[in-house]
N, C-alpha and C positions, 0 to 999 in steps of 0.2 A: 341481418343480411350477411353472409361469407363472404369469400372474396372471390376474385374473377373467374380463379383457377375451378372453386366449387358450383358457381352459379351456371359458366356457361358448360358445364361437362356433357348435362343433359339438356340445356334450354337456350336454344337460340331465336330468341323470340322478343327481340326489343319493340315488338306491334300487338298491342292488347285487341280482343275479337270477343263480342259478345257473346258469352254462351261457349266461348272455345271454339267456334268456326270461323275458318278464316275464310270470310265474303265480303266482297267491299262491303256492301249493307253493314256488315259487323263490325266493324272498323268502329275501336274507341277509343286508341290512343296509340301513341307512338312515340319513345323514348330515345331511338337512335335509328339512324337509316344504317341497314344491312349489305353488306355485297360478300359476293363467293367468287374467291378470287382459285380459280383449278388450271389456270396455265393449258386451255383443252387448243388456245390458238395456234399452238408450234409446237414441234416434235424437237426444234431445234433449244438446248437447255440455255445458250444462248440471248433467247428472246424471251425464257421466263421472267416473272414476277415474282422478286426476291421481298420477304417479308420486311426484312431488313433496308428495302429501298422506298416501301410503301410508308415505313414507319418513319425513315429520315425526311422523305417530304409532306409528312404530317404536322410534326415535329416543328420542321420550318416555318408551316402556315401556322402554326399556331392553333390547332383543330385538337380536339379534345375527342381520344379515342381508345378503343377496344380493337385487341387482335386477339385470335382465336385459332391453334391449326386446325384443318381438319379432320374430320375422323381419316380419310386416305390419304394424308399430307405426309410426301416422301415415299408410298406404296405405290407398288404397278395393280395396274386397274384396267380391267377389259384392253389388254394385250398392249395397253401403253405403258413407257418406261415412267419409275416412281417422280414426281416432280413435288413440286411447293405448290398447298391445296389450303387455303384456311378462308376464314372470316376476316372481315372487317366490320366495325362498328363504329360511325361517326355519331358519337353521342352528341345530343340536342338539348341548349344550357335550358330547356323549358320543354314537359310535354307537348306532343301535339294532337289536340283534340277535334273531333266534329263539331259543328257548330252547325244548326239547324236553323235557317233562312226562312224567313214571314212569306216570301213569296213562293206561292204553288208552283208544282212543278206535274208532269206527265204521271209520276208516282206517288205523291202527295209533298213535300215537303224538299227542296232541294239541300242539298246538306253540301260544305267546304269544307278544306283543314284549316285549323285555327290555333296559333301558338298561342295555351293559354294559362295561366297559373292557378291550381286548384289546391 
């Protein structure tokens, strides 16, 4: 495995999908929960989200994570001025797998998420 710089350049995908489509049905696991953080709330640069403030109350809490910029992080983009545009990843100390339920359901089989170690 490279490192963070190499892995996330092309693949922002901490949520594994059977088959490569991503449909809940596909859904097979997930190694960190993702958020896109594009500052689209305010024009005012004031009220951005500074990488650097996401990372210090991280940091704090004691959360085990991955920051990523964006590919248009710092560019102007559809007539907005450039701002702070990246990832986050709250890595998860354990996959998170489906887990398939004895009792029937409308579709056959009901399925939850289930922290589980494989």
């Amino acid at each position: 495995m490279g490192n963070a710089a190499e892995i996330f350049k092309s693949d922002h995908a901490p949520i594994s999908f059977h088959g490569g489509r991503s449909k809940g049905e596909n859904f097979e696991y997930a190694t960190a929960i993702p958020f896109d953080i594009d500052n689209s709330h305010s024009d005012n640069p004031a009220d951005w989200v500074k990488p650097k403030d996401i990372a210090r109350r991280l940091q704090k809490l004691g959360i085990n994570f991955w920051m990523v910029a964006s590919r248009n992080h710092l560019r102007e983009k559809d007539g907005k001025a450039a701002r702070p545009k990246f990832h986050v990843y709250l890595v998860l100390s354990m996959p998170l797998h489906t887990a398939t339920s004895s009792s029937d359901s409308a579709n056959g089989a009901s399925r939850s998420l289930t922290p589980t170690r494989r």
